[in-house]
C-alpha positions as MATLAB code, in Angstrom:
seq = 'XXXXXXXXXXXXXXXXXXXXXXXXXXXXXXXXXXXXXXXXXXXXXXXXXXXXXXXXXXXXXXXXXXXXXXXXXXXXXXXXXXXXXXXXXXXXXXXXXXXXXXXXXXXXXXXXXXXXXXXXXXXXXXXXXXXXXXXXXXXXXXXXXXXXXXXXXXXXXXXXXXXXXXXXXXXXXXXXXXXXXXXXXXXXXXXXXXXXXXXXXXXXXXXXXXXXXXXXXXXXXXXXXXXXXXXXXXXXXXXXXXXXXXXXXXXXXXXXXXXXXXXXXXXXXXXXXXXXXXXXXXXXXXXXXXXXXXXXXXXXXXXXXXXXXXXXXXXXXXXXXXXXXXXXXXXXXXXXXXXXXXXXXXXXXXXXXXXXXXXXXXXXXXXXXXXXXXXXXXXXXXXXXXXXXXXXXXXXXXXXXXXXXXXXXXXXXXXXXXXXXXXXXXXXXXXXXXXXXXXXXXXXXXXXXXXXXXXXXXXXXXXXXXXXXXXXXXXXXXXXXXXXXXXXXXXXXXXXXXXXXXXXXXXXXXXXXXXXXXXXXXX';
ca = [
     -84.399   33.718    8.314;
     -82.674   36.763    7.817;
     -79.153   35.156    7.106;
     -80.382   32.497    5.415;
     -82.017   34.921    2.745;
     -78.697   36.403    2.165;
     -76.950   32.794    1.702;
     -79.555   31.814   -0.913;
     -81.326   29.487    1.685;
     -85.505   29.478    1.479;
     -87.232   30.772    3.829;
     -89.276   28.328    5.898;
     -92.911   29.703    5.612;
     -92.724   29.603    1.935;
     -95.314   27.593   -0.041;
     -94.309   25.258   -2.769;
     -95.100   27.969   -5.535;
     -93.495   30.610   -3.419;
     -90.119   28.241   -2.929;
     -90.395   27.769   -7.173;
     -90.821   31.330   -7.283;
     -88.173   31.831   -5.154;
     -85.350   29.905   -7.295;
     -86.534   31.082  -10.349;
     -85.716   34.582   -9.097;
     -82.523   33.377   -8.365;
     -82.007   31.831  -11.598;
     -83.301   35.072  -13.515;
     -85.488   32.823  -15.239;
     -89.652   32.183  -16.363;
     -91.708   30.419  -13.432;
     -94.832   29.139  -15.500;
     -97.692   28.248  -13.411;
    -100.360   27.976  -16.050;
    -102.023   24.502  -16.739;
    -101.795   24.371  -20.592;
    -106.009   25.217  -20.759;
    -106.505   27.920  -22.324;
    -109.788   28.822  -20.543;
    -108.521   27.798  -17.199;
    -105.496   29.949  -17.857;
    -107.498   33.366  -18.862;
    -106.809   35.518  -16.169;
    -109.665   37.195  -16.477;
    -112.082   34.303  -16.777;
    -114.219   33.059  -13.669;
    -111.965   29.465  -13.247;
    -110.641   29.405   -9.926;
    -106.890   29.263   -9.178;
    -105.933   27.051   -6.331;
    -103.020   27.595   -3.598;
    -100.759   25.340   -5.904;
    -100.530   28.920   -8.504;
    -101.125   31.468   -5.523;
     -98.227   33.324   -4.015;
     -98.768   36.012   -1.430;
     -98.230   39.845   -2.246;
     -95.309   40.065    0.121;
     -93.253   37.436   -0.422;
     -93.247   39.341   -4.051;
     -92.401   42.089   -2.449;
     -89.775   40.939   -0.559;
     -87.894   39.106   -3.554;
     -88.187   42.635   -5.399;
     -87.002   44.706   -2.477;
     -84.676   42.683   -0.662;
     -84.535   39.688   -2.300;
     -81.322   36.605   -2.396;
     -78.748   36.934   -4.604;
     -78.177   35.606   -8.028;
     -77.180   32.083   -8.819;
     -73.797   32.552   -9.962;
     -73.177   33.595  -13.654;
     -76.854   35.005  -13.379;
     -79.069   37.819  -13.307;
     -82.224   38.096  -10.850;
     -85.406   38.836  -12.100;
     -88.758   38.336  -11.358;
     -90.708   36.730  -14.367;
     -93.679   35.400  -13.888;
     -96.400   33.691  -16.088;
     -99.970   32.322  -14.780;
     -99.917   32.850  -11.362;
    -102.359   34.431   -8.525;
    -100.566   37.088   -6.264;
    -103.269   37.067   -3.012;
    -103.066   40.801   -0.909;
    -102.188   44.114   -1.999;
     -98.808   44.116   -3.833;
     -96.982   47.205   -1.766;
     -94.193   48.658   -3.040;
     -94.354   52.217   -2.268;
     -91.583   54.424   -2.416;
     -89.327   51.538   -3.121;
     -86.528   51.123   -5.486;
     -86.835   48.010   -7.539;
     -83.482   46.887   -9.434;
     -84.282   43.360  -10.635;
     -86.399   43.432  -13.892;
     -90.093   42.676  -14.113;
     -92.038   41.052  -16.131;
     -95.843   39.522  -15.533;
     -97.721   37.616  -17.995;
    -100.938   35.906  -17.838;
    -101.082   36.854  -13.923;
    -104.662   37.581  -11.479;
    -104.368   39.718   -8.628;
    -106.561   39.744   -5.519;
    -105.952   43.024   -4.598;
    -104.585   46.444   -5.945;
    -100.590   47.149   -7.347;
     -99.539   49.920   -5.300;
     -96.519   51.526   -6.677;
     -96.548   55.167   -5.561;
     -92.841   56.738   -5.685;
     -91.208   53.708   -6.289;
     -88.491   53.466   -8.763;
     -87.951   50.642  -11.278;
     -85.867   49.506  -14.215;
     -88.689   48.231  -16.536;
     -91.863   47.050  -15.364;
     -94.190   44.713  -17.887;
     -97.451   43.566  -16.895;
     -98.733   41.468  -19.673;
    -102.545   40.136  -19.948;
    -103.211   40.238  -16.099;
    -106.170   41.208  -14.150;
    -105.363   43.953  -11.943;
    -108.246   45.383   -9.361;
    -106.323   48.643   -9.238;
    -103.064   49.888  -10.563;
    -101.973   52.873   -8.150;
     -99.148   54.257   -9.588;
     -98.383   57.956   -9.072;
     -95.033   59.387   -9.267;
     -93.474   56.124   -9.935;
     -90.399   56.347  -12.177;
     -89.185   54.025  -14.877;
     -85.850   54.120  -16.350;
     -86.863   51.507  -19.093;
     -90.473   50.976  -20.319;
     -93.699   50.469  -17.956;
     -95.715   47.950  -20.448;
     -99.427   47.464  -19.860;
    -100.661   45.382  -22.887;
    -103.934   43.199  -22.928;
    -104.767   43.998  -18.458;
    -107.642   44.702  -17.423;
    -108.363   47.320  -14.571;
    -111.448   46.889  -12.504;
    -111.065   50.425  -10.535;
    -108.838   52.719  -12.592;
    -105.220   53.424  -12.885;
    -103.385   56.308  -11.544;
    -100.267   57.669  -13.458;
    -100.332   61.245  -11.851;
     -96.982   62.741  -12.357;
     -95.165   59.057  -13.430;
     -91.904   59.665  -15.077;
     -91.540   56.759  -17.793;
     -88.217   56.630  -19.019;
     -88.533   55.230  -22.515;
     -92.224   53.669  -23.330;
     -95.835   53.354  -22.100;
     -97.653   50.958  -23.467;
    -101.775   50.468  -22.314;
    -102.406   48.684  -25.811;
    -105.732   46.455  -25.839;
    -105.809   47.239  -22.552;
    -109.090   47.319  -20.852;
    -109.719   50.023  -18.310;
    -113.083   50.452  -16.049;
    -113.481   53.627  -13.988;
    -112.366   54.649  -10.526;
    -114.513   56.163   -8.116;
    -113.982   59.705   -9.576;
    -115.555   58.554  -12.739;
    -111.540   58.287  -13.889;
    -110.529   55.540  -15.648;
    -106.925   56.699  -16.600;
    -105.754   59.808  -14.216;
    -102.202   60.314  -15.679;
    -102.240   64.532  -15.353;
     -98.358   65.370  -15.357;
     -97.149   62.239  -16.705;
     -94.022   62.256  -18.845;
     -92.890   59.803  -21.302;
     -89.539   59.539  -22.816;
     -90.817   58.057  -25.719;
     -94.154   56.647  -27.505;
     -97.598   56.526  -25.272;
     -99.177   53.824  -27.208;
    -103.027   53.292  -26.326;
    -104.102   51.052  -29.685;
    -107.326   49.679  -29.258;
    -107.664   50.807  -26.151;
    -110.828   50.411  -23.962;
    -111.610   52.850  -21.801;
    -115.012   53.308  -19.717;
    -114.312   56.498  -17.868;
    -112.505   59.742  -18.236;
    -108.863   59.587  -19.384;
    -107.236   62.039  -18.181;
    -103.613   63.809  -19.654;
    -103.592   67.109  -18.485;
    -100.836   68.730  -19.040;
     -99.097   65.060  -19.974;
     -95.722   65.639  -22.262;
     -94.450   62.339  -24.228;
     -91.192   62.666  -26.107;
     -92.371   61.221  -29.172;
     -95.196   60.190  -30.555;
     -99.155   59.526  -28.533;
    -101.132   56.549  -30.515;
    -104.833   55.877  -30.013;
    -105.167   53.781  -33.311;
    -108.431   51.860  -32.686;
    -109.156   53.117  -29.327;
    -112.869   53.189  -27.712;
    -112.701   55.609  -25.375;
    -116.999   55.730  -23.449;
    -117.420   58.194  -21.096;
    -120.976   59.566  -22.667;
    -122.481   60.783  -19.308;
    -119.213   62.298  -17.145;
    -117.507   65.067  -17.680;
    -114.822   63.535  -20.717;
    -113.971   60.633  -22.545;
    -110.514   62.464  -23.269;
    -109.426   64.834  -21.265;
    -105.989   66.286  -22.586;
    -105.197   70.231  -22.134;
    -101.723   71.459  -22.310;
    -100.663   68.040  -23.914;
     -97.337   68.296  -25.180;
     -96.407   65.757  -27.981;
     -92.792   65.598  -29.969;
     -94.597   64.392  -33.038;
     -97.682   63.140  -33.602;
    -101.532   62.222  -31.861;
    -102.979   59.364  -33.594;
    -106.895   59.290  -33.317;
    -106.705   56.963  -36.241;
    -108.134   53.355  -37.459;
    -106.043   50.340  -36.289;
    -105.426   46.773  -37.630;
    -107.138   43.350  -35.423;
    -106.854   39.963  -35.365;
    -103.329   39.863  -36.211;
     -99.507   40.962  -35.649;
     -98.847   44.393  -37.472;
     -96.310   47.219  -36.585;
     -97.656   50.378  -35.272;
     -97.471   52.896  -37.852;
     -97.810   51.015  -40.671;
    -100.634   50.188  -43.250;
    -102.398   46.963  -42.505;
    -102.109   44.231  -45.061;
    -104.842   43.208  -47.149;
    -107.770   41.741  -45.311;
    -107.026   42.838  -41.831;
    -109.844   44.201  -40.474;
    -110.044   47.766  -39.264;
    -111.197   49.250  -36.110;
    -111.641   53.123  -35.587;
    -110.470   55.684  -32.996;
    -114.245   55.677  -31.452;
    -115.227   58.518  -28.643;
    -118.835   58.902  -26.755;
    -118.092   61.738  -24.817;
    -116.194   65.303  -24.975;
    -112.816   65.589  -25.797;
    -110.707   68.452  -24.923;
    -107.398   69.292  -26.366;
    -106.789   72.757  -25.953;
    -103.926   74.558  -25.783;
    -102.073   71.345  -26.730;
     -98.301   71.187  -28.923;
     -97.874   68.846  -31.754;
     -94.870   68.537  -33.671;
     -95.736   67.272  -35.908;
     -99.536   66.549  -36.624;
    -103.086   65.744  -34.929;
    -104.355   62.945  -37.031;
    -108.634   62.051  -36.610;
    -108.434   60.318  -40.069;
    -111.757   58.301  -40.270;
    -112.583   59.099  -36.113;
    -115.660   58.834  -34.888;
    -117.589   60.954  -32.422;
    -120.321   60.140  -30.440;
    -121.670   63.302  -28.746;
    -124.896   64.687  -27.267;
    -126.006   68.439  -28.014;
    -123.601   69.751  -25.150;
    -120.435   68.086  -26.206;
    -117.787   68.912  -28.088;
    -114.704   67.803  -29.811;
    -112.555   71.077  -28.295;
    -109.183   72.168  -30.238;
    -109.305   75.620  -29.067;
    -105.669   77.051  -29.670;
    -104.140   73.983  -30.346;
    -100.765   74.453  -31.889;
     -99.681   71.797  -34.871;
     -97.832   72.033  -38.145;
    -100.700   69.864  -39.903;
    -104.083   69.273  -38.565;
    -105.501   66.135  -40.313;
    -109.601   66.410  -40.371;
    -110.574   63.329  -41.959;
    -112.933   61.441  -39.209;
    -116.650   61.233  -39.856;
    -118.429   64.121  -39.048;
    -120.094   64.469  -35.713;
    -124.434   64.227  -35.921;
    -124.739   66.315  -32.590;
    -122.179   68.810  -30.730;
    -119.604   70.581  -31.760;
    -116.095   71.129  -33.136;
    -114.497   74.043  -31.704;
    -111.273   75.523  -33.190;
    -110.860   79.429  -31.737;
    -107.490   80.614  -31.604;
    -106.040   77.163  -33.173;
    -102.819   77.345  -35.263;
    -101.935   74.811  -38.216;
     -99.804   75.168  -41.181;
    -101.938   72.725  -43.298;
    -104.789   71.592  -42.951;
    -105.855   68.766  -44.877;
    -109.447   67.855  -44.667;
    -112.582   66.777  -46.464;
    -115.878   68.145  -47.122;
    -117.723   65.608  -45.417;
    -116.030   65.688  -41.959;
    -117.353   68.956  -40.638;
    -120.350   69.405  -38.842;
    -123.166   71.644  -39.957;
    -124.394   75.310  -39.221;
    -124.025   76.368  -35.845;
    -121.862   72.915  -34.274;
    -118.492   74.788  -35.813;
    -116.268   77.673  -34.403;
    -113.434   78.541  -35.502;
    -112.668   82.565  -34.414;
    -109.185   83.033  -34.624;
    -108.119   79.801  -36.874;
    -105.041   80.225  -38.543;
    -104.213   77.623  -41.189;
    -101.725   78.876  -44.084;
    -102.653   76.126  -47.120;
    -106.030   74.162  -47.227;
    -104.618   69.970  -48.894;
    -108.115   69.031  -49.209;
    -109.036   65.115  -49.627;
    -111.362   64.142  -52.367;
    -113.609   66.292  -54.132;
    -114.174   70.201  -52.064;
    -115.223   72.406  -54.249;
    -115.831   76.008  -53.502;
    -119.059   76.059  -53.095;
    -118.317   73.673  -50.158;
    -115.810   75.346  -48.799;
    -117.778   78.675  -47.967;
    -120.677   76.591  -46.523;
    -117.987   75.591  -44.298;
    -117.259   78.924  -43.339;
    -121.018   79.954  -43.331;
    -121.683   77.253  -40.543;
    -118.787   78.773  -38.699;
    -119.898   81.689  -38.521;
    -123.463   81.998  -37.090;
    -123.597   85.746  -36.843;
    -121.464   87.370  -38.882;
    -117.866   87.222  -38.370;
    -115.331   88.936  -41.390;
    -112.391   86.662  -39.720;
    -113.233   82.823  -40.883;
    -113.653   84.924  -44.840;
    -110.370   87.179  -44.576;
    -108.432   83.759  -43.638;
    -109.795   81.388  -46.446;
    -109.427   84.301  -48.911;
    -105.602   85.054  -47.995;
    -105.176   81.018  -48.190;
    -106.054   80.906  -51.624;
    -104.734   84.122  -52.914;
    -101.612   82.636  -51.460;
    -101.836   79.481  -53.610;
    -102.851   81.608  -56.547;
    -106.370   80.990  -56.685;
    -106.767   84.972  -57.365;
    -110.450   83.846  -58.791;
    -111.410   81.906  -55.815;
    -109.910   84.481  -53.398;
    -112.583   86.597  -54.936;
    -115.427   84.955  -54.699;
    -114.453   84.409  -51.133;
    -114.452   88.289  -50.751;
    -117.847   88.503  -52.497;
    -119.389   85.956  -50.383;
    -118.060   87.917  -47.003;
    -119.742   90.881  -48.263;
    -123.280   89.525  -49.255;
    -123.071   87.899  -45.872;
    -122.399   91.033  -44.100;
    -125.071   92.864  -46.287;
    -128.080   90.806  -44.321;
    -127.026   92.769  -41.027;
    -127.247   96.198  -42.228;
    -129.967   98.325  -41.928;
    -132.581   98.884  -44.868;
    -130.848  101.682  -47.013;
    -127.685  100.308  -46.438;
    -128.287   96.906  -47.707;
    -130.072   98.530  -50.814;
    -127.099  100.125  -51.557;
    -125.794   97.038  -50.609;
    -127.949   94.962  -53.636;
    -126.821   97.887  -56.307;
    -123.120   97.503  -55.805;
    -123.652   93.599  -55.837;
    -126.096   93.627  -59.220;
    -124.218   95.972  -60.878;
    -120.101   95.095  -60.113;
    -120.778   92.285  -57.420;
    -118.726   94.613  -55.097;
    -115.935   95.664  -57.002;
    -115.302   91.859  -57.280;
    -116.258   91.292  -60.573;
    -115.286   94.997  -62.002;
    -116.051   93.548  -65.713;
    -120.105   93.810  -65.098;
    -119.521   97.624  -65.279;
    -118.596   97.613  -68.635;
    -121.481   95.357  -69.278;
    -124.184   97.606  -67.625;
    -122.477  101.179  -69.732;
    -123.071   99.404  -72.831;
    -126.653   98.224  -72.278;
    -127.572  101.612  -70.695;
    -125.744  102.949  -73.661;
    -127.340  100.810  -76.360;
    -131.110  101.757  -74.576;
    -130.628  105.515  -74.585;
    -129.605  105.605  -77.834;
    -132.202  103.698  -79.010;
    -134.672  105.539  -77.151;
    -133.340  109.299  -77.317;
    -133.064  108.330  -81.518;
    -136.319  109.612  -81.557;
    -136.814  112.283  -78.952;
    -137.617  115.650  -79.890;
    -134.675  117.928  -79.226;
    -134.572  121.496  -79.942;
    -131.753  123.629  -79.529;
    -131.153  125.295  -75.956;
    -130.542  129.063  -77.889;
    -130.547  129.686  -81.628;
    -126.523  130.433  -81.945;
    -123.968  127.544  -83.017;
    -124.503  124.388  -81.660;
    -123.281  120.319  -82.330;
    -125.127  118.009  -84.695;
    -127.969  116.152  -82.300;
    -125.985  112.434  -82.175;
    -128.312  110.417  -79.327;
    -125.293  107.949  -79.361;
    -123.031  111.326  -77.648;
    -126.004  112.713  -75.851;
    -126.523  109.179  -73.635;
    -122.759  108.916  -72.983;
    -122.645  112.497  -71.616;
    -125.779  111.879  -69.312;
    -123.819  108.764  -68.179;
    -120.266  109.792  -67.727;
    -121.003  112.081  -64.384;
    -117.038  113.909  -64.574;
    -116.550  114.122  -68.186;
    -118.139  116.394  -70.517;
    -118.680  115.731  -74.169;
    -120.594  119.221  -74.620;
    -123.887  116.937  -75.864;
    -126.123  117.328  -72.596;
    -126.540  121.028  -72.258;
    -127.206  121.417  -75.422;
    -130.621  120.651  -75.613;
    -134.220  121.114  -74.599;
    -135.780  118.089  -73.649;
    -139.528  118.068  -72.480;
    -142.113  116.116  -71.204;
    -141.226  112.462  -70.007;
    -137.871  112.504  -71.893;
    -136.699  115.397  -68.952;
    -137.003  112.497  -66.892;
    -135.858  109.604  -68.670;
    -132.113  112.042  -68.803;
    -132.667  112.322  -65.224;
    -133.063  108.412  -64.997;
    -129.635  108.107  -66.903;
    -127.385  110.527  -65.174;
    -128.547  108.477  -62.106;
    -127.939  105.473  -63.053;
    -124.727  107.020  -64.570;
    -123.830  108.013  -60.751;
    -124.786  105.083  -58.945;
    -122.535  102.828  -61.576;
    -119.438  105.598  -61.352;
    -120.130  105.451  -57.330;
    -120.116  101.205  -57.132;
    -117.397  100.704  -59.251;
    -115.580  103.516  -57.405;
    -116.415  101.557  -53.929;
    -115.385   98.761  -55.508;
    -111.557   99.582  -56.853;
    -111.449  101.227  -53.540;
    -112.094   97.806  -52.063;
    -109.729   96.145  -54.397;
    -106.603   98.730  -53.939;
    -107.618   97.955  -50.114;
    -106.741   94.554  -50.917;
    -103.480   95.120  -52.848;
];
């Protein structure tokens, strides 16, 4: 039999699909088994397939491992289209040279590829038990599209040479409560996942792809395990797409949908963790949605990306957690981010805010206030540099206010008194043009007022003519001396109504003194 495989010659215990099978190898050509039904054909329907589409695992295996030579003039390669491979497809720690290409195909049993090598490998709308796959290599593309996977698949460590495609693939968990394990795995190029359905944890930890890592449109349901996304240390060359995705009809990755094509959302029940991942470009949840419960959390903690795009819908339970995350823009909208106390962001560094639609200020610090459930200076000092930065001096200033009113509610009882006077009479040094406003009522009141106080001389030598206007701006000016205050003998209640103004004199001289302090600080 032996011989006669390397002369070209069938086997003799081959079936009449496996002989067709056989030749097309041979031939390098498409051996179409499918009836022309579409709902007999479905691979993943419940028609049954009888022996004249079934082929055994091995024989498979032996065509891709040691298989007959090419007709001449021709290239081997196993393509196959609407078939049923019976037994569990073992190629372990093989090398594969012939390319291979599935479409349409039902498999008994698991694909067990661990450590083997291949050129490109496409499996195209089959039904697949279990794809066990770890540490396999690809020096072309490993192409999942439109399978389904009853019990997982297992990437750990795969090297994929160019491409990884899983899109509208459908993908149940393993017995680990994984659907996708693919911790180590390295891609050469794009990891494309569109619409994606995944019922289990996917797993990428540590996972580096060369390019780009879509999930347009993917449903990723894991609300009861540990993750629905499960990503730390991901390295990515440019961009992670948690984005919206075009159906029912041909598009191009990437690019807008045309008119009318409906849209499906990057959907998640379940946590997601990306920490300590590197972007090259961006992390992109434009119009994402995420289904948690009161545990969960959407986790970016010191992610690392030159724009961080937070446009999904914001989460009604769990949190977002950004600590120690690092983005030169971040371009977001007011309605994205969850409410008081589901929001941390200690140690976020973004350098410009590109907010989408309308975020006023207002907003903006009730984003930081929900950040920051005890008080925390950081998330204040950040937005304020942002916006001095883009010359929003204004802005920066009412950022600064804001931070200290907040931080006023913690202090003791004198403390935030004197906390109220600074912010009543110069809002903190922030607004130094109230101090001018309170001097010239005080001024305007005591003159009024001391107009028509009694005021005899303190001794009967030389003194000034009695002007109240002079008299109230001496009491009020604590360091400079207009020679108006000593001269006279007040009595009575208008002793204490001078008393009244040289405090109020000091407490304005000491606030707006705090506050230039404050400001110079700043500078």
């Amino acid at each position: 039999m032996t011989e006669g495989v390397r002369d070209g010659e069938l086997p003799d215990d081959l079936t009449a699909a496996e002989a067709g099978m056989w030749q097309a190898f041979r031939n390098g050509s498409v051996y179409d088994l499918s009836s022309g039904d579409v709902q007999v054909d479905d691979p993943h329907g419940g028609h049954p397939w009888g022996p004249e589409r079934t082929v055994r695992a091995r024989i498979v295996c032996w065509l891709l491992l040691d298989g007959p030579p090419a007709l001449a003039g021709r290239v081997p390669a196993l393509k196959l289209a609407g078939l049923r491979i019976t037994g569990a497809l073992d190629l372990a720690g093989g090398t594969v040279t012939p390319y291979v290409e599935l479409r349409g195909c039902r498999f008994d049993d698991e694909v067990l590829l661990p450590e083997a090598h291949f050129t490109t490998v496409r499996l195209v709308d089959c039904a697949v038990p279990r794809l066990e796959a770890a540490r396999v290599r690809t020096e072309g593309d490993l192409h999942l599209p439109r399978c389904r996977f009853l019990a997982g698949i297992r990437l750990t460590d795969a090297h994929i040479g160019t491409d990884l495609l899983l899109n509208q693939a459908v993908v149940y968990r393993d017995r680990s409560g994984r659907s996708i394990a693919a911790d180590g795995l390295t891609v050469g190029q794009d990891l494309q996942a569109e619409l994606l359905e995944s019922y289990g944890e996917l797993s990428l930890r540590s996972a580096k792809v060369g390019v780009s890592l879509s999930l347009r449109g993917a449903r990723l349901r894991n609300p009861h395990g540990r993750f629905a996304l499960n990503a730390p240390q991901l390295t990515v060359g440019r961009t992670l797409y948690l984005t919206p995705a075009g159906v029912g009809g041909p598009w191009q990755s990437g690019t807008t949908p045309a008119r009318g094509t409906r849209i499906q959302r990057f959907e998640c029940q379940g946590r997601i963790r990306l920490d300590d991942g590197r972007f090259g470009d961006a992390v992109d949840l434009e119009r994402a949605r995420f289904t948690f419960t009161d545990d969960q959390e959407l986790s970016l903690r010191r992610v690392q990306a030159p724009e961080l795009r937070f446009l999904g819908e914001e989460p009604q339970r769990g949190r977002v957690v950004l600590s120690g995350a690092r983005t030169v823009n971040l371009v977001d909208g007011a309605a994205s981010w969850p409410g008081p106390g589901r929001l941390h962001m200690g140690g976020f560094v973004y350098e410009n805010l590109v907010p989408q639609g309308r975020f006023p200020l207002t907003r903006r610090l009730d984003w930081v206030a929900a950040a920051t459930a005890e008080y925390n200076p950081e998330p204040y000092e950040r937005l304020a540099t942002v916006l001095r930065a883009a010359g929003e001096d204004e802005d920066a200033r009412e950022v600064q206010l804001a931070k200290q009113r907040r931080r006023r509610e913690t202090l003791p009882v004198a403390a935030k008194f004197w906390g109220y006077a600074q912010d009543l009479t110069v809002a903190y040094g922030y607004r130094p043009g109230r101090a001018a406003v309170w001097m010239a009522v005080l001024w305007a009141a005591g003159t009024l007022a001391f107009a028509h106080a009694p005021h005899p001389p303190m001794g009967s030598g030389g003194h000034p003519v009695w002007d109240p206007a002079l008299f109230v701006l001496d009491l009020l000016l604590p360091v400079i001396d207009l020679g108006q205050a000593g001269q006279w003998r007040l009595s009575g209640g208008w002793q204490w109504a001078a008393a009244a103004m040289i405090l109020l004199g000091w407490i304005l001289a000491t606030t707006v003194a705090a506050g230039a302090t404050r400001l110079l600080r700043r500078g």
